[in-house]
N, C-alpha and C positions, 0 to 999 in steps of 0.2 A: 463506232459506226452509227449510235445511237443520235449525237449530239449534230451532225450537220439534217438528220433528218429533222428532231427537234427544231431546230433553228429554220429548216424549211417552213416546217407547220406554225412556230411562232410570227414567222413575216405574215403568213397569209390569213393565220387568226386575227394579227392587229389590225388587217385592210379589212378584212371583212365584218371588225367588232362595230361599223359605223349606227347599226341599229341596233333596238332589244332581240337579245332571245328568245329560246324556251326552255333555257335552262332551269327554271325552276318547276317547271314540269315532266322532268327526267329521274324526280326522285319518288316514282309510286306505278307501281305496273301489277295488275294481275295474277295471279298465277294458282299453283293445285294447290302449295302452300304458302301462305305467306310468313315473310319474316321482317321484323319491325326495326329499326333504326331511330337511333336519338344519337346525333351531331351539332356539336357548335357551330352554325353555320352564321349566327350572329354575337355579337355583343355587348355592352354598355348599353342594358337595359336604363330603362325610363327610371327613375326615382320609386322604389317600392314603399317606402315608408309612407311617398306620399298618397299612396292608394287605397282609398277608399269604398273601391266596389271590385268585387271578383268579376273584373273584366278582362280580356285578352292583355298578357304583358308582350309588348312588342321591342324586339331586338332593333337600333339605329344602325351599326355598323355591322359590315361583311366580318367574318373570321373567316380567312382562306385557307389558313390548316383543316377547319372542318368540315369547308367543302370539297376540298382533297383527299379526306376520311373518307366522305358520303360518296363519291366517287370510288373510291377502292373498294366502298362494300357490293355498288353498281356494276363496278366489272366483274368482281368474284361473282356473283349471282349469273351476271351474261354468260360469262366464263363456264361455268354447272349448266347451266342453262345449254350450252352448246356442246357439252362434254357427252358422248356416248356410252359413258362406262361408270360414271357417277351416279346421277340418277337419268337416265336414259324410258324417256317417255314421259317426264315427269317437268314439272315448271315450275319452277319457285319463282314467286311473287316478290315484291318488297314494299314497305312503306315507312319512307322518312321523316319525320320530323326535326324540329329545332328546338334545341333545350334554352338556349341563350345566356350558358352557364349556371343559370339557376334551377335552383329547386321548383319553384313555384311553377314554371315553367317548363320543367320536363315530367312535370306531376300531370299536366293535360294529356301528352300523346300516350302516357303510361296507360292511363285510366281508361282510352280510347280502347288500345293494344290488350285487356280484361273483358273487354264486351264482348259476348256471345258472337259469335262471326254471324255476317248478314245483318247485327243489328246493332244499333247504339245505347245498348242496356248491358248491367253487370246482374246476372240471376243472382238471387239470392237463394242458397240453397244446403243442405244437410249433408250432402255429400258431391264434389265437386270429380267423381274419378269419371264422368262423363261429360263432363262440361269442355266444351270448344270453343275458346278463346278464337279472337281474331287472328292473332298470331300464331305461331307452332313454337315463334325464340323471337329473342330481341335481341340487338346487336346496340351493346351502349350501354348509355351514357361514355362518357371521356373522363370525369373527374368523380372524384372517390364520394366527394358532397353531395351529390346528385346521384351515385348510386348507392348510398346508405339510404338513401332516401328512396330510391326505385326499387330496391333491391328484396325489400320487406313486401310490397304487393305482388311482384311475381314473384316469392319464395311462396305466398299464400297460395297459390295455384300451382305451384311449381312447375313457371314456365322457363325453360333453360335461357336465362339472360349471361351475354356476352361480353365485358367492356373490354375493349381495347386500349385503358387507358389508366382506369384506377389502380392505383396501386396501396394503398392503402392497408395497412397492417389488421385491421378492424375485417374487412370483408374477407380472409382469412377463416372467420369464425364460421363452420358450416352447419353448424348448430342452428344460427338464426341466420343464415343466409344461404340454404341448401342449395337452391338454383341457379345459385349466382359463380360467373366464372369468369375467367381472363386472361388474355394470351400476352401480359406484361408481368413483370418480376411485379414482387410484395419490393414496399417501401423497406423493410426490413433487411433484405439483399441491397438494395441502394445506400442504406447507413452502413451496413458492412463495409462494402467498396467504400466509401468514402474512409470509415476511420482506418482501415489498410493503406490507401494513398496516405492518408497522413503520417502514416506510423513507416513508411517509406521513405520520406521526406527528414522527419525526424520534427515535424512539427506538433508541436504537444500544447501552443499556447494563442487559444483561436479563438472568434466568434461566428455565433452562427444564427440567421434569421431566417423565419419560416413567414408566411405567409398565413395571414388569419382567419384560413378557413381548414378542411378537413383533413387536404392534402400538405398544407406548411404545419399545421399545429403534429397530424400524426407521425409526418418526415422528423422530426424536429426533435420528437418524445423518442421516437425509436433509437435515433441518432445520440443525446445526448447517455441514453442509460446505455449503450454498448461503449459510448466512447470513455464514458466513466469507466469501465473494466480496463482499458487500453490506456492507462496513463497520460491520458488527451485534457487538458482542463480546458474550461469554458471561460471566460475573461468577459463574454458577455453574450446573452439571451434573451432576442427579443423577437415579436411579433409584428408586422405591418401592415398594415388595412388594404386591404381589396373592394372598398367602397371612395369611390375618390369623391362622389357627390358629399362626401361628409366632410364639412368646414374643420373639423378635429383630423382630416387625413396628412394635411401637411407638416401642421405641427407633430404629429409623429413618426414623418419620415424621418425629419430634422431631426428632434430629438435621440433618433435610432443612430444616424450618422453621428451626432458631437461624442455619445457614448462609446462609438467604438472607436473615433479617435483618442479618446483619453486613454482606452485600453493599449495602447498602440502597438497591437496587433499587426500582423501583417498577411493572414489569412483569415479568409472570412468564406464559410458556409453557406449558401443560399438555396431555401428549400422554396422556392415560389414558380404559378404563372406567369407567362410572359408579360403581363399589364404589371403587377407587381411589381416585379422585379424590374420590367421597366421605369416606375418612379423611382424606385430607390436607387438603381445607378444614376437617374438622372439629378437627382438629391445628389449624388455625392461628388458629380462632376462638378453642379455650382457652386455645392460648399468648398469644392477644394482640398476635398481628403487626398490625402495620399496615395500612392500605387501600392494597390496587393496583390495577393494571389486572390483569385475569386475560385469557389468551386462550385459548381453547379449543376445540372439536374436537367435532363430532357424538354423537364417542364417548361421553360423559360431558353436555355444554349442554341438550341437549333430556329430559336424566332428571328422573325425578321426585324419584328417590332425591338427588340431587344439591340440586333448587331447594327438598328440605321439609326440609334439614336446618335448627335451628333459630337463630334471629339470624343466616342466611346472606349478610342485606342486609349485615354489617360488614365483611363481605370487600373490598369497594370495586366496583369495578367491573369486567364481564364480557362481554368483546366474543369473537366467534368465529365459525368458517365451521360450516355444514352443505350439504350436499350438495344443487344448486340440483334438486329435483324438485316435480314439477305431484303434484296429488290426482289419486286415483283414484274418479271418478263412480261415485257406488252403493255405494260401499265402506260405509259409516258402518248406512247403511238397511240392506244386507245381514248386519254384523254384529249388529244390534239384531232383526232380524229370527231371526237364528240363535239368539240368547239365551233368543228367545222358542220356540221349535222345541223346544228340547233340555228345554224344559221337559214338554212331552207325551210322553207314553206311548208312543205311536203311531211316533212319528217317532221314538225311540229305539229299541224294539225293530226297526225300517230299516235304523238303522245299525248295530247291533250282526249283524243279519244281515248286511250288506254287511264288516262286518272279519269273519265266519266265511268268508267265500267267498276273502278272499286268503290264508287256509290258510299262516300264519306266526305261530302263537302263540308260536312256543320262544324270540322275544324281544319283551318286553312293555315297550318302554322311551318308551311316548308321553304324554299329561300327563294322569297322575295327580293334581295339583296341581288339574287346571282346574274337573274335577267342582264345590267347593263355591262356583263364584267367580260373581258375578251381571254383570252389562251396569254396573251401578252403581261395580264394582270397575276395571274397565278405560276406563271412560270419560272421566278427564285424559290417559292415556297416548293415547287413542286418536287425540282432538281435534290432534294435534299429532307421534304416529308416521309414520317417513317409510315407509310403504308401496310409494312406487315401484317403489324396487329389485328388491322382489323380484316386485311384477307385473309389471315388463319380463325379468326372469329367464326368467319360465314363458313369455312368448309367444314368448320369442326363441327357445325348443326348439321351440314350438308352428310357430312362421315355417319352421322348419328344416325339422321333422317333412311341413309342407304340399308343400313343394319336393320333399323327399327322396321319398313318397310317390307326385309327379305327381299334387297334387290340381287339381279346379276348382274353383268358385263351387257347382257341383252335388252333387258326390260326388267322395270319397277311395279310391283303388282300395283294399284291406285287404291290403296285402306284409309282408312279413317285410322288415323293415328291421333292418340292426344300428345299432350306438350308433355306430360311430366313421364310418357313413356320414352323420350327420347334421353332425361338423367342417367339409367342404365349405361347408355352405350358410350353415353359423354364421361362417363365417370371410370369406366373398367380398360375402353381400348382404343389404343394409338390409332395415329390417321398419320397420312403422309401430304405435304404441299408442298409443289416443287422439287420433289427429291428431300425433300428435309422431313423428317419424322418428329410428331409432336403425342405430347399426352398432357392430360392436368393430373398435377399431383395431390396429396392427399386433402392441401388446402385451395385446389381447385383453383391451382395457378401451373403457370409455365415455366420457369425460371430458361431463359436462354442466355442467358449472361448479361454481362456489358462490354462497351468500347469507351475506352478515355479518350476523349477529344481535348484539343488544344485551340485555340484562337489562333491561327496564323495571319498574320495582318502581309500584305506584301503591297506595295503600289497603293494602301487604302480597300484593297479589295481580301475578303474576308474568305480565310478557308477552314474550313472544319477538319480538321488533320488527326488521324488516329495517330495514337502515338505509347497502346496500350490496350487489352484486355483484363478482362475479372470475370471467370465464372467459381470454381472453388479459388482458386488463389489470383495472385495481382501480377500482372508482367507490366513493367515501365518500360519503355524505350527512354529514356531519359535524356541521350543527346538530341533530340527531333523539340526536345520544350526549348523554348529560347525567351527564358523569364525578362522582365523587366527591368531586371539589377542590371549594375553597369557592367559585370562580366558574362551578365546572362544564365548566371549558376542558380541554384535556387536559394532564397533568401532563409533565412532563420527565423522562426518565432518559436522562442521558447521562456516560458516563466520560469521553468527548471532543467539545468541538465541531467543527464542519468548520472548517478552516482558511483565515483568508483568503488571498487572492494575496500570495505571495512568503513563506509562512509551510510549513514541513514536521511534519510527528507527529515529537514524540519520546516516547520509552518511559520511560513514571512507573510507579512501582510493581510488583506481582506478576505483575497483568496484561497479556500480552505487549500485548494488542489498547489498553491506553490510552495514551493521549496527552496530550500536552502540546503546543500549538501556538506553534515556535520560530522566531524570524524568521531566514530564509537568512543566511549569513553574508557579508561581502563576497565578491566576484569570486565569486559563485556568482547562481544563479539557481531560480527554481519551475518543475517542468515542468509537472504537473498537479494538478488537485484531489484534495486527500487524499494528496498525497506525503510516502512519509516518508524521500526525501532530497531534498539541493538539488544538481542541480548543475553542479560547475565548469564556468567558463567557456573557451574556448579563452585561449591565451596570451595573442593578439594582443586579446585584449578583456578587458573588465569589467565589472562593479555595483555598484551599493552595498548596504548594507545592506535584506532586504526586497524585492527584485527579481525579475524576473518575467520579465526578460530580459537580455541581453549587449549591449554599447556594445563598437565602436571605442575602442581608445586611441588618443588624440594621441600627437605625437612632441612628447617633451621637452629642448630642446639650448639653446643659449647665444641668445637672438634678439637680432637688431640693433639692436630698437626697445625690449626693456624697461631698465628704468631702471639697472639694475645694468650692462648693457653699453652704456650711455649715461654711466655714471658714470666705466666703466674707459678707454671711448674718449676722454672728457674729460681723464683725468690721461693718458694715450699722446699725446694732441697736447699737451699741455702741457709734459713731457719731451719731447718730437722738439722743440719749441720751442726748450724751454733748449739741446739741443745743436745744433740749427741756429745761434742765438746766438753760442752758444762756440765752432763749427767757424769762424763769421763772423770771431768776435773774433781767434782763432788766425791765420786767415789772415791776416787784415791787419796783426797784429804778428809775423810769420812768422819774420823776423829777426832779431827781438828776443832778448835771452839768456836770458829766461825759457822764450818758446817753443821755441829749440834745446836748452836745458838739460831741458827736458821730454820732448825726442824730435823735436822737428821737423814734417816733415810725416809722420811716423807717427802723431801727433796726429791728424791728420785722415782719419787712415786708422781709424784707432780710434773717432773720432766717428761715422764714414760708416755702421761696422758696429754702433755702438751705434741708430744713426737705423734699420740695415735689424732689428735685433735689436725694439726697439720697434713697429714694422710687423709685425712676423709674428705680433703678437698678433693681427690679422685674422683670423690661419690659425684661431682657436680659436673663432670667432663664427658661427655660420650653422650650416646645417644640415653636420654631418661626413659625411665619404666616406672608405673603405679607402685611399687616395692622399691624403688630409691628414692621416691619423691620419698616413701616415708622412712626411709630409713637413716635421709640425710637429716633430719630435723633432731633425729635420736642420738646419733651419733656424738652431734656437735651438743648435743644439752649433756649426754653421760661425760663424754669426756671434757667439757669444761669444768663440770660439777665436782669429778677427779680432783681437779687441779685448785678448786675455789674451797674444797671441801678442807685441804691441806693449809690454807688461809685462813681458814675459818677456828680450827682448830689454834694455829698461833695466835690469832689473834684474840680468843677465848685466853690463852696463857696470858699474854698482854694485857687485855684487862683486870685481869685476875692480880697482878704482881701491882699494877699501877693507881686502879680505882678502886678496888678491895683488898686489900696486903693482908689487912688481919683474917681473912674468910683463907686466902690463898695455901696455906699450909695444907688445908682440910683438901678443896679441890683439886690445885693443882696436879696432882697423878694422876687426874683423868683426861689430861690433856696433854701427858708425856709420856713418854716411854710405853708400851706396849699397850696402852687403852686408849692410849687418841687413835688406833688403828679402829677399835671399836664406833668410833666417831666417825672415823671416814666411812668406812662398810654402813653404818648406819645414815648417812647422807646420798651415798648413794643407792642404797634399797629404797629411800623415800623419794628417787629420783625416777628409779625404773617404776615406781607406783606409779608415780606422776605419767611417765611414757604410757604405760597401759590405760589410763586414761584418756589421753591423747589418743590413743590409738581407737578407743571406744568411741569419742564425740566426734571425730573428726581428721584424718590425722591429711596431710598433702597429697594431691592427687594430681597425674598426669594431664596436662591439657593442650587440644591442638586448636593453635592461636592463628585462625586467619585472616585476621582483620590489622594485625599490626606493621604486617611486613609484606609487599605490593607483590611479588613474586612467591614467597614462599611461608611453609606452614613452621611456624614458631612451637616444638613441644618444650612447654613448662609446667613446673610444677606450682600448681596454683594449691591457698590454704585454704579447705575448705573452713575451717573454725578456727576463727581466731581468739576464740575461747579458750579451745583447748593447746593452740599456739600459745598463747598469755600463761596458760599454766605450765608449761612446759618450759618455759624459758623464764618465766616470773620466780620459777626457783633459787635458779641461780641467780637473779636479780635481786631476791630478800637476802642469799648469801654474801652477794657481794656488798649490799647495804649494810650489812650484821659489819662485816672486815671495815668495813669504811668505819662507822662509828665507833668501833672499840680499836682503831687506831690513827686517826686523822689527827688528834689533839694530844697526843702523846710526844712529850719532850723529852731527851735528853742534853746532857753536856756534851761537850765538845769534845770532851776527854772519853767518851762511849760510844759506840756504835747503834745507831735508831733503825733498829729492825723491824720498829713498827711505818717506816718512811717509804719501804719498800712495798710492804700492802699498797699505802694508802692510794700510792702514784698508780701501783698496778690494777687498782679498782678504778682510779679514775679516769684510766686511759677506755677500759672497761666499760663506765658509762659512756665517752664521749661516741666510742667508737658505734656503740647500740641507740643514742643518739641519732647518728645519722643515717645507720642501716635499717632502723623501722621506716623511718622517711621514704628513702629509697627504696624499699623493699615493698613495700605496702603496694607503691605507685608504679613499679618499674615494670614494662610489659614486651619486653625484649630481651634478647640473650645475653644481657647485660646482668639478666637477674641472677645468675650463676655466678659472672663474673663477682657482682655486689657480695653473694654470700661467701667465695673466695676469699676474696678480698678483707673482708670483715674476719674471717679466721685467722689468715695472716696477720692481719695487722692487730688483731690483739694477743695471738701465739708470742708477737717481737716486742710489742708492749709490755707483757708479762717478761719475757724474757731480759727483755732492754733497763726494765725498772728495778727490779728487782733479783735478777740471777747476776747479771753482766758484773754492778755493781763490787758485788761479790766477787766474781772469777778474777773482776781487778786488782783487790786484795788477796787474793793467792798469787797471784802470779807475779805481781807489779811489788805489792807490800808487804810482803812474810813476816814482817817484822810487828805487822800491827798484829797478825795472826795470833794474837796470845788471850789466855784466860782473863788476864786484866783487863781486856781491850772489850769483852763479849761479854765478861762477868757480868750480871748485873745492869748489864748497857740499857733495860729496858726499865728503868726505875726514873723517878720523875728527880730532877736535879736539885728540888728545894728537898728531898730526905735523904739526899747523899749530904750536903751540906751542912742538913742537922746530924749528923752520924760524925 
């Protein structure tokens, strides 16, 4: 209904735009109170640097956004002004100015807006709670740079200032900016929304450029420290000049464009003004960059300047929030109505009376610019400027004003009210506009959400397409985008994918934030998504490769049932076999001159201990305990010593008969018949010494080995002293060297039997076999080590057995005939004194 009327009033505005106005005489009227305005109603100030004298800086170009502002603040005030129930009897004034973007420049109307009403002086004074400013509120500035800057002189008075536009995470602080208020989200809710969209997308690998003033540097800072928690990396960060008078501005567009091609990015951030942001797309169309996502910011999306630049469709595609606000009813019809006003006679020389009665000409800084501009001029900006803000601005002083006053429904008592008594009522309670209920919150903002807009290009003609909200969380429409890519789907930038389970980020490249996704290494594990370590497992567990979590380790020891110790127990009965045999055979030829010339029943004393020496291989099979580790080391040293001790003794006889004959008469009965028993018992008492020894310094202790075996825990018996290991076994090592040397060189004839041949081979099997088990044993750190000490008792239990018994049982059994006294007599005498005999 709205738009054929619109279009009425645009035809008759553009016939009727033939002369000047008096629109710039529509921004300053009268009233009980006044309230102050600061709008960008110009732009592309003059060269500041090159200024020399604090003289008037003067705006060259129209800004129609903010004369569509200063308008909206015009109606709200008529609007109150006609309203019966707001303040009712009561007339609010207004007085506008033009900031020109700048500081320097909205620092004149501020300063103005401080002076004493009725005069053009700021008192100097000790206490300021009576002091009556011109204004009662200010309505403004637009940009956060401008009112860091405003915002410290009327906190100093605290007069309630209103910007409809800053958003700025800095004015936030109500510390030093108690007065200061605004009916636009903090830039802080704007970086949220935005790194939400992203993390929607699934885009983590972007850049983002601010604009190099208050509003791109603080967007920018906020932006980057939240998107740092949100696994979002930056690929490049940079700033733009909003000074184009500066010969160094192009060079740095340029330069901003070639870097975020290198990045090759495919999203890209823009925190800027419509001017800004207008060079740098236009920068990037001539250099030729490629199609991105752009995302963008009210600041700059909803310009005009922005969507007419030319071939701006190549850019790619343009998603971004603006600030969620409702229209303001009658807005449209009142400005088109006003177009038509200012065109009479009549109603101009009104308001040119109305600015002689507020008696402040000595600064004329209102819009000059607006005079030649028709209803036809403003009418794309209009369709589509966000007005809210600053109509909730004015009613919120107006809400304030009503309370502070003690108005009713009927009538506004007329008090003298100061400005900083209206903080109270702006700070504790809600007000209603249009049905929509508003309040500032603690940081003396409004948060009403946002809308995600989309660029819809159709026929060349531009439409601003919702296609999404964000107040606490993000809704996408997502089939309503219709990206740039050739299926229209949305494109990917990523330097990292998300990592699956049991996978961590490692660090590729310049950029700290990318990754490479590495699978955990064993015995470690994944804690959570997106980690970029893994880790270790406790001792007593593990993982494999890619794991997500820790195992149990098994115990790893010698078991009874696998086949390797199924193997060893087969050849251990097999040897107790053979020498159960032999002990047999021995015994029953007991008398025989073979088995006395052998030793007799020390034979059997030596089989017994070779049988118990065989047996204690058990000790090494099963699960180990601190009390087998040391008992298997005892074992095998007592009962070898048994069997070496019975060696030791013959071979005492042996030297006796061979290298001493004439001594031999006296000694030998001490190494025969019922006193070499004495020998043996005394070998082994000095053996058990040795054991308790061992047992004092040091003796084998249980240990769980997690380091050797990927899966599971190794228990062995480690030495703790190999000291007391050397003595322990070094025993029977000097005894078996004693046997060695008093029979190695011992000859007989052919015609005797060399009972010393039998030793000799049986000690040397002895050493070789201890040889190669200290080797092994020393170094071996797997369950092999069991096996090794096995193995080593076997194989010299068969040695002994093989060398020296077997020999024998082949002559009882095979040769009975050599069985005789002649054959044994004597057989250990050296062959040059049978000779001489």
């Amino acid at each position: 209904i709205m738009v054929p009327d619109l279009l009425l009033c645009l035809s008759f505005g553009y016939a009727a735009a033939l002369k000047p106005t008096c629109l710039s005489a529509q921004f300053r009227r009268p009233g009980d109170y006044i309230i102050g305005g600061l709008f960008p109603f110009g732009m592309d100030t003059v060269n500041l640097t090159a200024r020399s004298e604090p003289t008037l800086v003067v705006c060259e170009r129209l800004f129609v956004d903010g004369l569509i502002w200063a308008l909206g603040m015009k109606f709200a005030i008529d609007q109150i002004n006609n309203s019966t129930s707001l303040l009712p009897g009561v007339k609010l004034g207004y007085d506008m100015y033009d900031t020109c973007f700048e500081p320097v420049v909205a620092l004149q109307p501020s300063l103005l807006f401080l002076t004493r009403n009725g005069t053009t002086g700021i008192g100097v004074l000790c206490n300021y709670s009576d002091y009556q400013p011109r204004v009662i509120a200010a309505i403004g500035p637009h940009k956060s740079d401008l009112c860091l800057a405003t915002a410290k002189l009327f906190s100093f008075l605290l007069i309630p200032q209103v910007s409809y536009g800053a958003s700025s995470e800095k004015l936030s602080n109500t510390e030093m900016y108690p007065s200061f208020y605004r009916t636009v989200p903090s830039d802080k809710n704007l970086a949220e929304a935005v790194v939400l969209l992203l993390n929607k997308f699934g885009w983590n690998w972007i850049a983002t450029v601010g604009s190099d003033d208050e509003y791109g540097r603080g967007a920018q800072e906020l932006f980057l420290s939240i998107a740092g928690s949100h696994s979002i990396c930056i690929a490049f960060e940079g700033l733009i000049p909003t000074d184009f008078a500066d010969p160094k501005a192009k060079n740095q567009l340029e330069d901003t464009i070639m870097l975020i091609n290198r990045t090759k990015v495919n999203i890209i951030v823009l925190f800027a003004f419509s001017q800004p942001a207008q060079a740098l797309l236009e920068h990037s169309i001539s250099m030729g960059l490629s199609e991105k996502v752009w995302i963008g910011t009210e600041a700059w999306m909803l310009s005009d300047t922005a969507a007419s630049i030319p071939n701006i469709q190549s850019i790619g595609t343009v998603l971004g929030f603006v600030m969620k606000a409702g229209t303001v009813p009658g807005f449209r019809k009142y400005v088109a109505d006003l177009f038509t006003s200012v065109q009479q006679d009549k109603f101009c020389q009104e308001s040119r009376e109305f600015n002689h009665l507020m008696n402040s000409d000595r600064l004329d800084t209102h819009c000059k610019q607006c005079d030649p501009i028709s209803l036809h001029d403003v009418s794309s900006v209009l369709s589509h400027s966000q007005i809210q803000p600053v109509y909730v601005a004015v009613y919120s002083v107006a809400y304030a004003l009503h309370r502070a006053l003690g108005c009713t429904h009927q009538a506004c008592p007329k008090a003298s009210i100061r400005s900083w008594q209206l903080l109270y009522f702006m700070n504790t309670l809600p007000f209603k506009v249009n049905g929509q209920s508003f309040r500032f919150d603690q940081s003396h903002g409004t948060n009403t959400g946002y809308k995600l807009i989309f660029w819809s290009w159709k026929n060349g003609t531009l439409t601003y397409l919702p296609v999404g909200d964000y107040e606490e969380s993000l809704y996408i429409n997502k089939s309503q985008i219709q990206f740039h890519t050739a299926d229209q789907k949305e494109p990917t930038s990523e330097c990292f994918r998300h990592c699956k389970p049991g996978q961590f980020r490692q660090i590729k490249g310049f950029h700290l934030c990318c990754y490479d996704c590495t699978d955990c290494p064993e015995n470690t594990f994944w804690i959570s998504k997106d980690s970029s370590t893994c880790s270790p497992c406790l001792e007593h567990q593990w993982s494999p490769v890619r794991s997500t979590q820790c195992y149990d380790r098994s115990e790893r020891y010698l078991f009874w049932n696998e086949p390797l110790t199924i193997a060893l127990l087969t050849l251990m009965s097999i040897i107790i076999s053979l020498i159960c045999l032999t002990a047999v055979l021995f015994l029953k030829n007991l008398e025989t001159p073979l088995v006395q010339a052998s030793g007799g029943k020390l034979n059997l004393f030596a089989l017994f201990t070779l049988t118990l020496l065989c047996l204690s291989c058990c000790l090494y099979i099963g699960k180990p305990s601190n009390n087998l580790c040391m008992i298997q080391q005892i074992v095998y040293a007592l009962c070898l010593n048994g069997c070496f001790s019975t060696f030791f003794i013959k071979s005492l006889e042996i030297t006796l008969v061979t290298e001493v004959p004439r001594c031999a008469p006296t000694f030998l009965h001490w190494v025969t018949q019922r006193r070499a028993w004495l020998l043996v018992a005394l070998c082994l008492l000095t053996e058990c010494v040795l054991c308790f020894c061992y047992l004092h310094l040091g003796p084998d202790y249980l240990v769980s080995d997690y380091k050797s075996l990927p899966t599971q825990v190794l228990l062995v018996c480690e030495t703790e002293s190999w000291f007391a290991f050397g003595l322990l076994h070094g025993y029977n090592g000097c005894l078996a060297s004693v046997c060695f040397l008093c029979t190695f060189m011992v000859q007989t004839s052919g015609k005797k039997y060399n009972i010393a041949r039998g030793i000799t081979f049986a000690i040397l099997i002895y050493f070789i076999i201890w040889i190669f088990f200290i080797a092994i044993f020393a170094t071996l750190k797997t369950v092999l080590r069991s096996v090794t000490q096995i193995g080593t008792i076997l194989t010299t239990s068969l040695g002994i057995l093989g060398t020296y018994y077997i020999p024998k049982c082949y002559i009882i059994l095979l040769k009975p005939d050599l069985n005789t006294v002649d054959y044994f007599q004597n057989s250990i005498k050296e062959e040059p004194e049978e000779d001489s005999q």
